[in-house]
PAZADO-136901 format. One line per 10 residues: their letters; for each residue y, x, z of C-alpha. Coordinates in steps of 0.1 Angstrom, whole numbers, plus 5000, padded with zeros to 4 digits. Layout:
A	Y:X:Z  ...
END
This chain:
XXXXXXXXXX	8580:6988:3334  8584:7009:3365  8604:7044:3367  8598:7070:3394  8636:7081:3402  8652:7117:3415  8611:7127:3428  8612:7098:3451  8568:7083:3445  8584:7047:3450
XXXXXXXXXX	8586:7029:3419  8615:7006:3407  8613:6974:3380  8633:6971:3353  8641:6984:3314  8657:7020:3336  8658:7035:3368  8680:7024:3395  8718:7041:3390  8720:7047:3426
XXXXXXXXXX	8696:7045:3459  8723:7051:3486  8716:7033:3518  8743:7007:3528  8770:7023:3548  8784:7006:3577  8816:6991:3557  8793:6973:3535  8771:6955:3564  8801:6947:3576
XXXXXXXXXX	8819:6930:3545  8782:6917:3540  8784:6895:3576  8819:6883:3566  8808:6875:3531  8782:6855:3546  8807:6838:3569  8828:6831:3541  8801:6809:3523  8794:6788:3553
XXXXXXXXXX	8824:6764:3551  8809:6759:3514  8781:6740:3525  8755:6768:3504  8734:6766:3536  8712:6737:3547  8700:6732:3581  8667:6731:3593  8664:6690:3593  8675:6693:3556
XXXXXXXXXX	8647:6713:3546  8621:6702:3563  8637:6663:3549  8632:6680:3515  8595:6695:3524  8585:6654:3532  8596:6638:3497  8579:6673:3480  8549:6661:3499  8554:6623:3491
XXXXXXXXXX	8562:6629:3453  8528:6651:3453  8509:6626:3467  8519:6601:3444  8514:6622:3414  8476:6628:3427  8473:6586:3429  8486:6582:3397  8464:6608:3381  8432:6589:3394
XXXXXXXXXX	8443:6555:3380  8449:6572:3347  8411:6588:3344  8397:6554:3357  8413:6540:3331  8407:6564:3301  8371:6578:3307  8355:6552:3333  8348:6583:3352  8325:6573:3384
XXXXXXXXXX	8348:6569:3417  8332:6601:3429  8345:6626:3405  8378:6609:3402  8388:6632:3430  8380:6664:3412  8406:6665:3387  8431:6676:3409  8470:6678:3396  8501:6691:3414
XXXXXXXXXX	8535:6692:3417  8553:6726:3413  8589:6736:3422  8615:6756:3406  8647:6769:3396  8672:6775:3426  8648:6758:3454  8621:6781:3446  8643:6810:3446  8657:6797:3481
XXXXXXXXXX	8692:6799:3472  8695:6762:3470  8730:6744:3484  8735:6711:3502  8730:6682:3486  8713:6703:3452  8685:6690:3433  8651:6694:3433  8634:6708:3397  8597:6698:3401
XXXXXXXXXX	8567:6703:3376  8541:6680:3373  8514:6695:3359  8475:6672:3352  8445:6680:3335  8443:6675:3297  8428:6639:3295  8462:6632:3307  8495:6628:3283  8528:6633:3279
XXXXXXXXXX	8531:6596:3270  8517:6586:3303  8535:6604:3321  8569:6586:3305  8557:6550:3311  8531:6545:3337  8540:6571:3362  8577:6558:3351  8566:6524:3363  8547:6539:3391
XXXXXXXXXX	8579:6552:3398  8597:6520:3399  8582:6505:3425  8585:6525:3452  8614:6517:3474  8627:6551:3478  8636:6555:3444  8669:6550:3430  8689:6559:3399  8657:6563:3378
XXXXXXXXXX	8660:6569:3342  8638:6593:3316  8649:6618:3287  8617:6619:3266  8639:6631:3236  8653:6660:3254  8646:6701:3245  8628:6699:3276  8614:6660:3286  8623:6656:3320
XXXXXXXXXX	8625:6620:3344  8656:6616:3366  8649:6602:3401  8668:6599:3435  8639:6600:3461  8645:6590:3498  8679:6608:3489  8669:6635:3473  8679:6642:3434  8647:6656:3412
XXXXXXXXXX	8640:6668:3379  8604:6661:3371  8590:6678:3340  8556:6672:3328  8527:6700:3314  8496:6690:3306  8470:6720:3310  8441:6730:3285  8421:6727:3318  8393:6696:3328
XXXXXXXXXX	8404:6704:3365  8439:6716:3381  8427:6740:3412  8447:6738:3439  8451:6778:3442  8465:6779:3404  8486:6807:3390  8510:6798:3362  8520:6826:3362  8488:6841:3341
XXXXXXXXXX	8495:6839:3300  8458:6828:3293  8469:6791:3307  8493:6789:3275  8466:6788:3250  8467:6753:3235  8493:6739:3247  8521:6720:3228  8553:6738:3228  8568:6708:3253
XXXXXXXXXX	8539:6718:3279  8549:6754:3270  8587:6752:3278  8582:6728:3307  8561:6754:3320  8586:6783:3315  8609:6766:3339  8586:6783:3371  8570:6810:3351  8604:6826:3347
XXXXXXXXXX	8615:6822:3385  8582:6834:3399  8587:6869:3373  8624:6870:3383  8617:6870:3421  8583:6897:3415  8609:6919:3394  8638:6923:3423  8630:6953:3445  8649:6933:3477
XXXXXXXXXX	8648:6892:3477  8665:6887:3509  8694:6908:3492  8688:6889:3458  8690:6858:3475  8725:6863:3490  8741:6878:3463  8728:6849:3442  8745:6827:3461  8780:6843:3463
XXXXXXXXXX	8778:6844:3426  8769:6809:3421  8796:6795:3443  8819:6819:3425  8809:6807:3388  8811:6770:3399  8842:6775:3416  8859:6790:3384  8844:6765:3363  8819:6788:3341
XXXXXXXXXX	8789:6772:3351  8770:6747:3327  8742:6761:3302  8748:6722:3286  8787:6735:3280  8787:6771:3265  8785:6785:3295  8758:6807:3318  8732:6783:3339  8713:6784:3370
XXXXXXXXXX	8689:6809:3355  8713:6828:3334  8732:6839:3365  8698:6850:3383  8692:6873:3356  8725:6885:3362  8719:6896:3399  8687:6903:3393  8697:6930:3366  8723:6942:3391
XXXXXXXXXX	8698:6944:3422  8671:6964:3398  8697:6991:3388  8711:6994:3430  8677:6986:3452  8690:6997:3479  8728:6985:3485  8739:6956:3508  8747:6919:3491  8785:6931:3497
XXXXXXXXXX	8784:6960:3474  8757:6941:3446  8790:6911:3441  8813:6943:3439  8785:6964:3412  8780:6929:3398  8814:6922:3381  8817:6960:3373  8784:6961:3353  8793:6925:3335
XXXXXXXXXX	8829:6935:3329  8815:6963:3314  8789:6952:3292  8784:6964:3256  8775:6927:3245  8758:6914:3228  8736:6944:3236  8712:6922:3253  8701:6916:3296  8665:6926:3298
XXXXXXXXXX	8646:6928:3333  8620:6940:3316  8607:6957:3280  8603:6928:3253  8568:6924:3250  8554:6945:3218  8526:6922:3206  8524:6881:3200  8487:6873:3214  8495:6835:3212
XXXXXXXXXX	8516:6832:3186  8548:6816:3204  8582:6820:3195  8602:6852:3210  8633:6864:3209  8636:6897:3195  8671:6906:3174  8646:6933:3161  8624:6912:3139  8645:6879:3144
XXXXXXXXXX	8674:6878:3124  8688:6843:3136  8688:6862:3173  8715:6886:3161  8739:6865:3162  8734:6853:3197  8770:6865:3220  8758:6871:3255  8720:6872:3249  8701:6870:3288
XXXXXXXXXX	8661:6874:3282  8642:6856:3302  8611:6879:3316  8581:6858:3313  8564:6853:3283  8574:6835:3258  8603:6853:3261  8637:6832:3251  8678:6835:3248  8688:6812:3280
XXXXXXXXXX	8726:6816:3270  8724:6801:3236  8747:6778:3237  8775:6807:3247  8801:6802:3221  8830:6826:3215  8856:6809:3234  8833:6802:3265  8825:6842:3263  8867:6849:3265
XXXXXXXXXX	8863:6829:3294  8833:6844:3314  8845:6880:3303  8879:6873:3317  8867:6862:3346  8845:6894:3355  8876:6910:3349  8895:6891:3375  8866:6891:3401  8864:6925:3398
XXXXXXXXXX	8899:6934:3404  8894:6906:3437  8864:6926:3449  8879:6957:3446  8909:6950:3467  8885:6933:3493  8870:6963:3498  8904:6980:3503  8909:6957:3529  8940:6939:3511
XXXXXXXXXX	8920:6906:3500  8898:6885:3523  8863:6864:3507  8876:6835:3506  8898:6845:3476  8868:6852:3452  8859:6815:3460  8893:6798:3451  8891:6772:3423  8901:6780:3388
XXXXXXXXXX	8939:6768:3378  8924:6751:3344  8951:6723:3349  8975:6745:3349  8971:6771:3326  8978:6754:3298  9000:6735:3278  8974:6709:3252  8947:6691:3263  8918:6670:3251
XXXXXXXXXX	8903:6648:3269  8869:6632:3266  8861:6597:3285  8824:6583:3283  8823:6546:3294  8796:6522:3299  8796:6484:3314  8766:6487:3335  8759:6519:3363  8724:6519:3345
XXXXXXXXXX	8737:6523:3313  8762:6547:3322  8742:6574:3342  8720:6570:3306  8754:6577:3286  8770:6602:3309  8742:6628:3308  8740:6621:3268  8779:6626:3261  8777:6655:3281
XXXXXXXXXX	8748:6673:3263  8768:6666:3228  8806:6680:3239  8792:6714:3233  8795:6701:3196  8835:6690:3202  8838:6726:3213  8824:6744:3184  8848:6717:3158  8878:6728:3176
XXXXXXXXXX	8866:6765:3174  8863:6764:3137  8899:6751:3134  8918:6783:3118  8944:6771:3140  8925:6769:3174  8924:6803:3195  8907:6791:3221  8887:6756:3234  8881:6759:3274
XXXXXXXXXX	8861:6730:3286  8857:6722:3323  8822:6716:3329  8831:6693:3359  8835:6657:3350  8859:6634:3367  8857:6597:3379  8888:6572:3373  8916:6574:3392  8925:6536:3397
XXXXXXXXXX	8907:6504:3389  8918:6497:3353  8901:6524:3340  8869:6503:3350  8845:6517:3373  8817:6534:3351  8838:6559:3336  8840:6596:3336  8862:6622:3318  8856:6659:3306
XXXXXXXXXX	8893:6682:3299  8897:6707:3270  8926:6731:3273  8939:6751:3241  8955:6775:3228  8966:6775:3191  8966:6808:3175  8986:6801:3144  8970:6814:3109  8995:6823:3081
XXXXXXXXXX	9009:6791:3067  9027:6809:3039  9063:6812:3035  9073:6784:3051  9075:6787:3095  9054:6767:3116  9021:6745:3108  9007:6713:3109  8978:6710:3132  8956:6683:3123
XXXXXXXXXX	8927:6674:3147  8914:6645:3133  8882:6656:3115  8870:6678:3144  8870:6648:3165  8860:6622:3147  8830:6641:3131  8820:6647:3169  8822:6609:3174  8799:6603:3144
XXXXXXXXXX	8776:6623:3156  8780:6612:3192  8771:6575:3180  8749:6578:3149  8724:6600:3173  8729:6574:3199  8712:6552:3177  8691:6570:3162  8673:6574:3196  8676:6541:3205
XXXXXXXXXX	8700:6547:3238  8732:6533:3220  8738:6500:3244  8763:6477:3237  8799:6484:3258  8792:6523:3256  8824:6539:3243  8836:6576:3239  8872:6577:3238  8890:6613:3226
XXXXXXXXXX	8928:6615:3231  8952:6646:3234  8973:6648:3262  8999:6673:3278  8998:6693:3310  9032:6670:3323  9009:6644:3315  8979:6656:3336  8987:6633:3369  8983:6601:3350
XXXXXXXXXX	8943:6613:3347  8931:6637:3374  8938:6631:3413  8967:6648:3426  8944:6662:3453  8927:6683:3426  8960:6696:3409  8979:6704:3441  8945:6728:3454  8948:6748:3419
XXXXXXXXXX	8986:6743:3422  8984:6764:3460  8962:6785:3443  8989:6799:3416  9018:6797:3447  8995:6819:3467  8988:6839:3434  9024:6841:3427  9035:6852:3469  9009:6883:3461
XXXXXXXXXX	9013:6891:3427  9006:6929:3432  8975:6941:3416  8971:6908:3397  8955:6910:3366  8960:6879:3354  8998:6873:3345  9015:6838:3339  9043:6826:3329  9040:6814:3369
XXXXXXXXXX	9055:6849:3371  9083:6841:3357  9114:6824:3368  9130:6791:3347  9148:6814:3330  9119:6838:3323  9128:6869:3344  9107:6879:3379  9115:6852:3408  9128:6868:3434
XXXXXXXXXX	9134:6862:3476  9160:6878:3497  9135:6899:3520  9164:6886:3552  9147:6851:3550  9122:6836:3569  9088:6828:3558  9096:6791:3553  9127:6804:3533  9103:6822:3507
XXXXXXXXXX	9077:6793:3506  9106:6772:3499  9119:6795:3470  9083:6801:3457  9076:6763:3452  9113:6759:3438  9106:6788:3408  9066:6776:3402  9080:6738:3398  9111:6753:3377
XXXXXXXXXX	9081:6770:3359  9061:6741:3351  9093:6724:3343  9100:6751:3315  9065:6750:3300  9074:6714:3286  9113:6715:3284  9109:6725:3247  9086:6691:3244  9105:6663:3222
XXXXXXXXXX	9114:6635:3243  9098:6609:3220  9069:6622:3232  9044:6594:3238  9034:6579:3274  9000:6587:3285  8973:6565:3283  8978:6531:3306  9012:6525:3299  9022:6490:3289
XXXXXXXXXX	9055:6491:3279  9071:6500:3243  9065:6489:3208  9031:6484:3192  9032:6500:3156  9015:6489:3127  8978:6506:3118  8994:6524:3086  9017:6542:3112  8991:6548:3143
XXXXXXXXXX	8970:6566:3117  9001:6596:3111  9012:6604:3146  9028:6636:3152  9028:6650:3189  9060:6667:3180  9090:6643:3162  9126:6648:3165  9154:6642:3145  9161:6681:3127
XXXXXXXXXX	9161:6687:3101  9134:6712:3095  9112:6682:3114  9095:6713:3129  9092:6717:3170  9084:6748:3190  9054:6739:3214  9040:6778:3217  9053:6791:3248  9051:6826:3262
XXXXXXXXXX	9027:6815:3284  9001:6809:3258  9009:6841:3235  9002:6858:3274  8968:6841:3276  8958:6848:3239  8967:6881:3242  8945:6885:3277  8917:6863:3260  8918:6886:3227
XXXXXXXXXX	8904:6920:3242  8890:6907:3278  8872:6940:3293  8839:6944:3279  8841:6926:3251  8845:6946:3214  8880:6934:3204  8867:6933:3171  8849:6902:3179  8877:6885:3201
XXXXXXXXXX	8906:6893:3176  8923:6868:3160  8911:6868:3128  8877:6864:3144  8893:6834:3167  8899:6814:3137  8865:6824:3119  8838:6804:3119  8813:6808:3145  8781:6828:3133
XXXXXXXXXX	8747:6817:3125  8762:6783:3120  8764:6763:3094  8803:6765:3090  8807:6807:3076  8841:6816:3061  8834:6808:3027  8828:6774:3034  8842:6751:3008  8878:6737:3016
XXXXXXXXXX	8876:6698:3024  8879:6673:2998  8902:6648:3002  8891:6615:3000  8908:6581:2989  8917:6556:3020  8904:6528:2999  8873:6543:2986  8858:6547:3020  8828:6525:3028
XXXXXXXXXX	8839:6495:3049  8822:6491:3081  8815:6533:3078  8821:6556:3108  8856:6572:3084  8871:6540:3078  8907:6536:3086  8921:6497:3091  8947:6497:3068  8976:6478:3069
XXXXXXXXXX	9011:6475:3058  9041:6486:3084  9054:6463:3108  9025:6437:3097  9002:6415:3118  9000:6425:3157  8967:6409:3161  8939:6429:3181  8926:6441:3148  8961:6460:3145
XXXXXXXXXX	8957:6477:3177  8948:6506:3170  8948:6536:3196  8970:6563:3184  8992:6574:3217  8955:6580:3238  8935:6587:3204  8909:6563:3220  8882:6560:3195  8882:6520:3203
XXXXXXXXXX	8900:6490:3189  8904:6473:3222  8936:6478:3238  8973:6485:3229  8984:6516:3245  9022:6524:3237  9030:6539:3204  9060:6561:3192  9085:6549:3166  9081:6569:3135
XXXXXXXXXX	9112:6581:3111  9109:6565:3076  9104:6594:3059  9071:6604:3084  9061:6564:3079  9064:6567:3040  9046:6600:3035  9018:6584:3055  9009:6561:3026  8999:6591:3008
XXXXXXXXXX	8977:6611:3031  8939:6618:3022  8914:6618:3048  8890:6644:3048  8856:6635:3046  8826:6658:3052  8790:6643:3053  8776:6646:3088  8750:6665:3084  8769:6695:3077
XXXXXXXXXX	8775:6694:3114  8748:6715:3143  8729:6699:3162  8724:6668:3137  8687:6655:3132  8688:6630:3106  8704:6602:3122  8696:6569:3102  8726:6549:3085  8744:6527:3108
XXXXXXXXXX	8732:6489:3111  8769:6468:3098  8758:6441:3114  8746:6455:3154  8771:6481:3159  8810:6483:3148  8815:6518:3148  8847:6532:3156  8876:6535:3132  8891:6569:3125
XXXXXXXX	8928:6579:3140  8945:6608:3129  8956:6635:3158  8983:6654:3140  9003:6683:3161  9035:6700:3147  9034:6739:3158  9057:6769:3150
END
């Protein structure tokens, strides 16, 4: 839809007319060369060798997909040699390579796309073969079971995503247009999604009155969202796609500005927004020729419950943020927020670039973590089980989200390799922070946080759909333990926690204008740290690091000092099963057995989190925080759990707990994992001493039970084989809060 705007003939793209068509002024070319200066030193810019390196596989990968065609229609149809050549077939690219706002070292998305005597099923095993043999090809493997089937290759260097559409056509011409609707007729709705992939980025780039401007402000919003750790469309958060809607929105309602002033209009429209009023580049489409699902909260009522709702513009139109859950909306909205504020003082000439692209202080903001490990004994195998676990953690998030007593679930979408050799060398880990919001526990202070069935029930589902698919191999493990922020260094580099760490001292030295407050502000004793202004500069470093180390310190002084050792320590007593399956994270010797874990700086963040700008408060509350999330199965008159009996549980079944009597046997069928919560029976971490009252009330806990296929995301896995896989045995993660 095009609007003519203020008598001007020229006509603009988009849902409304452009909000403004000022030219740029000369302070915006100017913060528009040093924004581009500011991206260089992130590698977002390739050279000239780099491309045209990337141009030659795009050309070898094509020619290989023409071969492979001809060897499939001399096989199927004993077509003579002469017309072989006809058929035709190409390979297509899209996503941020197409758009041209592709970085270093990115991947390549490529559609294949053949006539229709060719099939999917091909495609997955003799061009996979094909594949195989040549010798620039490394770190192949294929997801036929995925949303969208896509092959996995390293080429001469370069990562692709090859997806495969087969076209209603007896030829592919080489001057094709998938971008004309009448192609979609017949096709299965894997052709059809495969397809939307460069369908939607040709419409985005055709609906953008400027690209050169598109481009660039594309990429300073990219690098921003990966920096800050809000990128992932697998995680709950916006993808590549998702955020070119964004800019494109932003560059349709400002045609004329500078890249400068579209990053400032950017994160003052999406701070803004009414969601989930929905982002449209375009008027939904009025009639259904083909018959195709689209999203339309007008006639759907499933797409009314969608949270940030970005429409893709080509036909069939789809929801590409459906996986945006309410905690990973806190988190985008609250970063607007903050970019906003950043932008806004960089154009008051306080701030400089560089400090919209700082990295996100995850590790230290706050005070419980989760951590996720995915493990495998062969590099083939765990490329395989990497991209699997990471597709399913979604699934963690949304359990910990329905937990009354869960505020918020933040997951980092980067993964992170081991940090020395005995965590084996195919092995990666994903972090959760939290933030417990508590509900009212009645007339008695302070709760008891129990974790275990939101984790384990993710582990069932991890495994049984493992093997339901057939990818389950033996030595793939996930391993789920909670850990605390003091605790952080024993799994994460200290490179990567001392550049967050700068981040907050630098935060902390100009803490004017700052929306964001920690309890970094703070000194130990809770009160503003202060300098003497007569000292020198390495005077006030020196006293700044002092009161953010004091700061830390004071997060976890309230922590009991039985707390356990994180995972890889050796030392200490080994428990019995009976008492690794009732660990508290909080035990000390009151009397009340109750210990404060909810520090200032977390009633700070929820409060920030509650009502981030833009979002309805009535959706971010905390009554709505500890709702259940909606269009889900889980609603908030789901039926409390039913306890069920230790002994009744099926042996060899995904529940079952080992159970044994205390101070028993300290075989390796006793060792149970209940300091690092591994989901594994293979090692011995150290465990803490329990008091005999906590070891005798364990004898009559219940565990909860809920058949898996209340959980999303759940299609029919089969019953586990007792004699090819040993599934892993249930541990209880129990926290004490008040």
């Amino acid at each position: 839809m095009a609007h003519e705007y203020g008598g001007n003939k020229k006509l603009y793209p988009g849902v409304t007319g452009p909000l403004s068509l000022a030219e740029p002024k000369l302070q915006d070319n100017e913060l528009t060369e040093k924004l581009v200066e500011a991206l260089k030193p992130h590698n977002v810019f390739e050279s000239d060798a780099e491309l045209n390196h990337r141009l030659e596989v795009l050309a070898k990968v094509n020619d290989l997909m023409r071969d492979w065609i001809k060897d499939v229609s001399r096989q199927k149809n004993n077509i003579p040699e002469n017309l072989v050549d006809t058929f035709g077939g190409k390979v297509f690219t899209f996503g941020s390579y197409r758009m041209g706002v592709h970085t270093q070292g990115a991947d390549i998305d490529t559609l294949c796309v053949a006539p229709r005597h060719v099939e999917r099923s091909d495609f997955f095993k003799s061009f996979f073969e094909l594949l195989k043999t040549q010798p620039e090809v490394k770190d192949l493997r294929a997801v036929e079971e995925a949303y969208v089937p896509v092959i996995k290759v390293e080429f001469d260097g370069i990562e692709l995503d090859m997806v495969f559409a087969r076209l209603a056509l007896p030829t592919i011409p080489e001057d094709i247009n998938l971008r004309d609707e009448a192609l979609l007729k017949n096709l299965d709705e894997k052709s059809v999604r495969s397809l939307n992939g460069i369908r939607v980025t040709d419409e985005i780039l055709h609906l953008v009155p400027n690209q050169e401007n598109f481009r660039m402000t594309l990429r300073a919003i990219k690098l921003w969202a990966k920096k800050k750790g809000i990128y992932s469309n697998a995680l709950g958060y916006l993808g590549g796609v998702s955020w070119a809607m964004l800019v494109a929105r932003v560059c349709q309602l400002y045609p004329k500005a500078a890249p400068a002033t579209i990053v400032h209009r950017f994160f003052l429209v999406f701070s803004k927004w009414d969601w989930p009023s929905p982002v449209l580049l375009k008027p939904l489409d009025t009639e259904n020729k083909l018959g195709f699902t689209v999203w339309d909260s007008r006639i759907n009522a499933s797409d009314r419950f969608h949270l940030m709702p970005i429409i893709t513009p080509a036909y069939p139109q789809q929801n590409s943020t459906y996986n945006v859950t309410q905690s990973t909306r806190t988190i985008i909205m609250d970063e607007f927020s903050e970019g906003l504020n950043v932008v806004t003082h960089i154009y008051e000439g306080r701030e400089e670039w560089s400090r919209l692209f700082e990295r996100s202080d995850f590790f230290h903001k706050y005070k419980h973590y989760i951590v996720v490990k995915a493990s495998a004994e062969e590099e083939e195998h765990y490329l395989e089980w990497k991209g699997y676990v990471e597709s399913k953690i979604r699934l963690l998030v949304g359990n910990l989200e329905r937990n009354p007593n869960i505020k918020l679930a933040h997951i980092m979408p980067t993964s992170y390799g081991p940090i020395n050799e005995s965590e084996g060398q195919y092995m990666c880990k994903w972090f959760i922070g939290l933030v417990f919001g508590l509900v009212n526990q009645g007339p008695q202070p302070g709760a008891n946080v129990d974790l275990t069935y939101d984790i384990q029930s993710f582990s069932d589902v991890v495994h049984k759909q493992a093997i339901h698919i057939n990818l389950y191999k033996e030595g793939m493990k996930v391993e789920i333990q909670y850990v605390r922020k003091k605790h952080l260094c024993q799994f994460v580099s200290p490179v990567i926690l001392n550049q967050t760490k700068r981040k907050r001292q630098d935060s902390f030295k100009s803490s004017s204008g700052n929306t964001r407050r920690t309890s970094l502000d703070r000194g130990p004793g809770g009160s503003s740290s202060t300098t003497s202004a007569s000292g020198g500069k390495a005077d006030h470093d020196s006293e700044l690091s002092k009161a953010i180390v004091a700061a830390e310190e004071d997060d976890t002084s309230q922590e009991s000092s039985s707390d356990p050792q994180a995972a890889g320590a050796t030392n200490g007593p080994v428990v019995s099963d009976q008492e690794s399956m009732q660990w508290n994270s909080e035990e000390t010797p009151n009397s009340g057995g109750t210990v404060s874990t909810a520090s200032k700086e977390e009633d700070e963040f929820r409060d920030k989190s509650e009502n981030p700008v833009g979002s309805p408060s009535s959706q971010d509350s905390a009554q709505d925080a500890a709702s259940k999330r909606p269009g889900s199965p889980f609603q908030n008159d789901t039926p409390p759990k039913k306890p069920k009996d230790l002994e009744q549980q099926i042996p060899g079944s995904p529940m079952q707990v080992d159970e044994k009597q205390t101070g028993t046997s300290t075989s390796s069928s006793s060792s149970l994992t209940s300091t690092s919560q591994h989901y594994s029976s293979s090692q011995q971490p150290h465990q803490p001493s329990l008091s005999d009252a906590a070891t005798k009330s364990i004898a009559n806990k219940h565990v909860d039970h809920h058949s898996s296929n209340e959980l999303s995301d759940l299609s029919s896995p089969q019953p586990i084989n007792a004699t090819g896989f040993l599934p892993p045995l249930k541990n209880s993660i129990k926290l004490k809060l008040k």
